[in-house]
C-alpha positions in Angstrom: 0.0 0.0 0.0 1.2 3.7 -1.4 2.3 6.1 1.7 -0.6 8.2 1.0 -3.3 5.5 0.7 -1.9 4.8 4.4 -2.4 8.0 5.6 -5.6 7.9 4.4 -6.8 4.7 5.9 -5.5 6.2 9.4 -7.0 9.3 9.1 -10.4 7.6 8.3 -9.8 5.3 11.0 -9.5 8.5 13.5 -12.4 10.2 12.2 -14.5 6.5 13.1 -12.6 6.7 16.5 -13.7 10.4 17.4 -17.2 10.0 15.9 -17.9 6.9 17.8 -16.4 8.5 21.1 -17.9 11.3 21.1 -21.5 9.4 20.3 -21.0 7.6 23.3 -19.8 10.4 25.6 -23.1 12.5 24.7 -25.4 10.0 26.4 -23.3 9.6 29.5 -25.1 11.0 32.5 -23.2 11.4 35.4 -25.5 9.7 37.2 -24.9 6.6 34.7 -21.3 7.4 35.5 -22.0 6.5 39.3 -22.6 2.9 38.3 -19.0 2.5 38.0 -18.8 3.2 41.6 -20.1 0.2 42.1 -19.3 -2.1 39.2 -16.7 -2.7 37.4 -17.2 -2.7 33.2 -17.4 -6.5 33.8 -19.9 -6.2 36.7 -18.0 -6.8 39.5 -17.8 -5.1 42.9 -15.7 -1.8 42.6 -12.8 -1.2 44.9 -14.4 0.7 47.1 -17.5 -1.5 47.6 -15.4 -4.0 48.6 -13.6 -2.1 51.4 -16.8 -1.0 53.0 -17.7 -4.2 53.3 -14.7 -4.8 54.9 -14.5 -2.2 57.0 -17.9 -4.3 58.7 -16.7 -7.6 58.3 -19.3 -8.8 56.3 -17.7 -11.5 54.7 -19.1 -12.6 51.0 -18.5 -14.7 48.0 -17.2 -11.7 46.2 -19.7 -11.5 43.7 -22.3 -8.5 43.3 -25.3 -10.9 44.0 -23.9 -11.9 47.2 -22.8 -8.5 48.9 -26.5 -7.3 47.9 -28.4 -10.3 49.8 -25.7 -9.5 52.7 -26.2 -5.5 52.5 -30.5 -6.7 52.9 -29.5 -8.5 56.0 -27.5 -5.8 57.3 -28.5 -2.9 56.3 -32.2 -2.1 56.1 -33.5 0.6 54.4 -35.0 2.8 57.4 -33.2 1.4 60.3 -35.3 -0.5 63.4 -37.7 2.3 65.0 -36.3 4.9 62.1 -33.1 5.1 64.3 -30.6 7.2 62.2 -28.3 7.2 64.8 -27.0 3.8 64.5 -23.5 2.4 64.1 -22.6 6.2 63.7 -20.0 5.7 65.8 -18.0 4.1 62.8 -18.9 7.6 60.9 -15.6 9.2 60.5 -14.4 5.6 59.0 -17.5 5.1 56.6 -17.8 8.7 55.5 -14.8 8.7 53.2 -15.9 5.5 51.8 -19.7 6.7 51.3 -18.4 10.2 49.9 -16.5 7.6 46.6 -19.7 5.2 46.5 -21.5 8.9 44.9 -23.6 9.5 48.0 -23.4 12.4 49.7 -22.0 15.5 47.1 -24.8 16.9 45.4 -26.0 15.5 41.4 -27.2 18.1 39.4 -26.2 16.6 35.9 -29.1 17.5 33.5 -28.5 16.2 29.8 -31.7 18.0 28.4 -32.9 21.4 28.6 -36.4 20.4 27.7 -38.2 17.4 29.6 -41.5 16.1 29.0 -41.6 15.0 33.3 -40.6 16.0 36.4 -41.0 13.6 38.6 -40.7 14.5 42.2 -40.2 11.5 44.5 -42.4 12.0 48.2 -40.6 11.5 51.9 -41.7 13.0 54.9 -43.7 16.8 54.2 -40.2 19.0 54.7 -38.1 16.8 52.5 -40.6 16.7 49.8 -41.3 20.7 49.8 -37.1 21.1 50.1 -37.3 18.5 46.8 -40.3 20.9 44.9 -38.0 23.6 45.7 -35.0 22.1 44.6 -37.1 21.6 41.2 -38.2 25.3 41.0 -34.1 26.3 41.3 -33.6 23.9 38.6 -36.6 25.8 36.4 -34.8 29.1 37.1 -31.4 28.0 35.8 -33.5 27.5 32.3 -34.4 23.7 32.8 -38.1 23.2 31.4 -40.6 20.6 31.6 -44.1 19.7 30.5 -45.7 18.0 33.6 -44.9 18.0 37.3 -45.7 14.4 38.4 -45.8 14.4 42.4 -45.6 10.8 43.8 -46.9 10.5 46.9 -49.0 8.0 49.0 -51.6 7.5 51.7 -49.3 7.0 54.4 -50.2 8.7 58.0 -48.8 11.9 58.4 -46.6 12.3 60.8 -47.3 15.1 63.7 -47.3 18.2 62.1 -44.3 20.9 63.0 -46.3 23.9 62.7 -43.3 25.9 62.7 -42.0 24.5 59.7 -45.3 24.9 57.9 -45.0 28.5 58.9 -43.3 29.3 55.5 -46.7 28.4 53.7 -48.5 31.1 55.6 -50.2 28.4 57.6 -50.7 28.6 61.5 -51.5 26.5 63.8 -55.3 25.7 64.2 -55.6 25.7 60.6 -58.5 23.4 59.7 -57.3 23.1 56.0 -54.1 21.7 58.0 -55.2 19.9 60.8 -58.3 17.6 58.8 -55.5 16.0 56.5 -54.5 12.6 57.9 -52.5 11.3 54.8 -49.3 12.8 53.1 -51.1 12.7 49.9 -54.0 15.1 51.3 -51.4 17.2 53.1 -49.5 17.7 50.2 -52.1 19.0 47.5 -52.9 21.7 50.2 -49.5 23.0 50.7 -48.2 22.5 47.2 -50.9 25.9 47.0 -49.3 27.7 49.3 -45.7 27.3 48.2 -43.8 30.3 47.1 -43.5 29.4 43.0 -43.3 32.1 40.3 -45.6 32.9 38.7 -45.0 31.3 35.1 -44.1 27.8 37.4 -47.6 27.7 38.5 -48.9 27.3 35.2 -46.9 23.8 34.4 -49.9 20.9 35.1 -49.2 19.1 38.1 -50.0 15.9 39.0 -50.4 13.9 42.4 -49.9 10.0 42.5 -50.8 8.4 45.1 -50.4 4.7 46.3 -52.4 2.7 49.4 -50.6 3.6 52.3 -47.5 0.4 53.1 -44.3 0.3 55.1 -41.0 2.3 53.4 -39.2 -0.3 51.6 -37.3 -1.4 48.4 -40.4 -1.5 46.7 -42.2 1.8 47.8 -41.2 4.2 45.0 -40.8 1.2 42.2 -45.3 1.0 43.9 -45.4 4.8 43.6 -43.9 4.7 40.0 -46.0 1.7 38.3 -48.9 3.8 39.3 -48.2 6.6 37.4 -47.4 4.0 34.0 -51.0 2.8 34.9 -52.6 6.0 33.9 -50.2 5.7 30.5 -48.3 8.8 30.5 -47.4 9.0 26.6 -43.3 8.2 26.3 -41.2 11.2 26.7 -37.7 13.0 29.0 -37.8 12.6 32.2 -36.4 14.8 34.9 -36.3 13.3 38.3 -36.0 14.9 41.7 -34.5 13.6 45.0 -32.2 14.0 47.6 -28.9 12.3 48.3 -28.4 9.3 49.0 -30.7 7.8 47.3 -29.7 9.2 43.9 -27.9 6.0 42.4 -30.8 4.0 43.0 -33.2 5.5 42.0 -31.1 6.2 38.6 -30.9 2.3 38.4 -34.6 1.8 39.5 -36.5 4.2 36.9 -34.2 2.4 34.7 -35.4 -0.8 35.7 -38.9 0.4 35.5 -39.8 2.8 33.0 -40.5 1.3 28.9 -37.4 1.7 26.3 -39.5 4.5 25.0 -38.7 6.9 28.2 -35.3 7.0 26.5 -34.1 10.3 28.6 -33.6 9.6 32.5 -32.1 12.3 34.3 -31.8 11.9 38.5 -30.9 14.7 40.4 -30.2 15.7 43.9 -29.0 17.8 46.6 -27.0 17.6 49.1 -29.0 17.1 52.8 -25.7 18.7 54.6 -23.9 17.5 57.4 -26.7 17.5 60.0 -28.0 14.8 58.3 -25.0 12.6 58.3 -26.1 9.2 58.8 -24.6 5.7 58.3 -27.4 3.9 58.7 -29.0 6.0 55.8 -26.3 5.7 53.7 -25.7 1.8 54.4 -29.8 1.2 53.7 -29.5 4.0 50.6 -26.4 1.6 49.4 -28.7 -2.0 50.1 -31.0 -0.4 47.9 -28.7 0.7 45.0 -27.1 -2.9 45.4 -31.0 -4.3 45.0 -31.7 -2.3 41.9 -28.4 -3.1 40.0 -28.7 -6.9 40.3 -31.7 -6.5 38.9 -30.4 -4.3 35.8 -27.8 -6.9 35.2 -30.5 -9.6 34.4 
């Protein structure tokens, strides 16, 4: 072959290269990216999976599989009796190790300036308002989005912190306030009374509810197959939570939602040190370990 056929054939070859890079670079999230926190490219525990398990002595068979059966037994989601507080005296040990799993800095990755859905994930009333919020500073850095899609449930509210609720311009002795008995109810009335611009107001929202049922692995993936029931029509979706719950989430929706939902964006702020927790981290880890065994099938 002639020097300059060569030259061509390389350059051709680099052009492929680049194009085909560059193709695959534009749909990487860096929420996808957080998988590799976990996995290797071959699906195998990460690293730093494997020292936090260590660092507990939970002994496994090293396989992914494995670690997320022992994280179940472990770790559960909410803690016995909602206790945050426990094993926190191993925090300043696990912290480090939680901080490279992807669970504590803030994801605000958006690939999309246009989305069809936001979908904002329900906890207790502060942490969802904090979430709507979170979605109304994401609206003025020019994010948009066709439907708000709150997903909440009929679980009994907790007692009410009136001084928290003060921000809605609601006191206490409200009867609007005090004749709600579910988070669903309670939410519809103060979503009202939150401060949104004016031109946010006018996006449809939405409220999906499911029955009311314990806080488990299965309590958004509920919360989510009841809004495919009423067959929202394919389209990007933008979804709003808190850390640390961001990776799973990412891998549940994935899980979840049909081929044709082909944008999944999962966001979420930072809760701050006051919330530090390794129990919620450890549970918010189980999960994530749940959700990806079940992508790799």
């Amino acid at each position: 072959m002639k020097i300059a056929e060569c030259f061509k054939v390389f350059f051709l070859l680099l052009v492929l290269t680049v194009s085909t890079d560059c193709g695959q670079t534009k749909h990487v999230t860096t929420v996808q990216n957080l998988r590799s926190y976990i996995v290797t490219p071959e699906g195998k525990p990460s690293e730093s999976l494997k020292a936090l398990f260590e660092c507990f002595k939970i002994k496994t068979d090293g396989t992914l599989q494995d670690m997320a059966k022992k994280a179940q037994e472990a770790w559960p989601l909410i803690p016995p009796h909602l206790n945050y507080e426990t094993m926190n005296d191993k925090m300043d040990t696990v912290k480090p190790l939680v901080k490279k799993l992807g669970f504590i800095d803030p994801i605000d990755f958006t690939s999309q300036k246009d989305y069809t859905y936001a979908l904002v994930f329900s906890g207790h009333i502060d942490a969802t308002c904090a979430r709507i919020k979170y979605l109304v500073d994401l609206w003025k850095r020019g994010i948009r989005f066709e439907n708000i899609i709150v997903l909440t449930s009929q679980r009994d509210l907790h007692p009410i912190k009136w001084d928290s609720l003060s921000a809605f311009s609601l006191k206490k002795g409200d009867k609007e306030v005090e004749n709600r008995t579910t988070e669903y109810d309670l939410l519809k009335i103060l979503y009202d009374h939150l401060d949104l611009p004016q031109e946010f107001k006018k996006i449809p929202v939405s409220f999906v509810s499911i029955p009311k049922k314990d806080f488990d692995f299965t309590y958004h993936e509920d919360q989510v197959k009841a809004w495919l029931v009423t067959n929202p029509k394919p389209g990007a979706c933008l979804v709003v939570t808190n850390q640390p719950y961001v990776p799973a989430l990412n891998n549940m929706l994935h899980n979840l939602l049909p081929r044709d939902f082909d944008i999944i964006d999962v966001v979420g702020y930072s809760v701050g040190t006051k919330h530090d927790s390794v129990s919620m981290w450890l549970g918010a880890l189980s999960w994530w370990l749940y959700e990806e065994c079940l992508r790799q099938k």
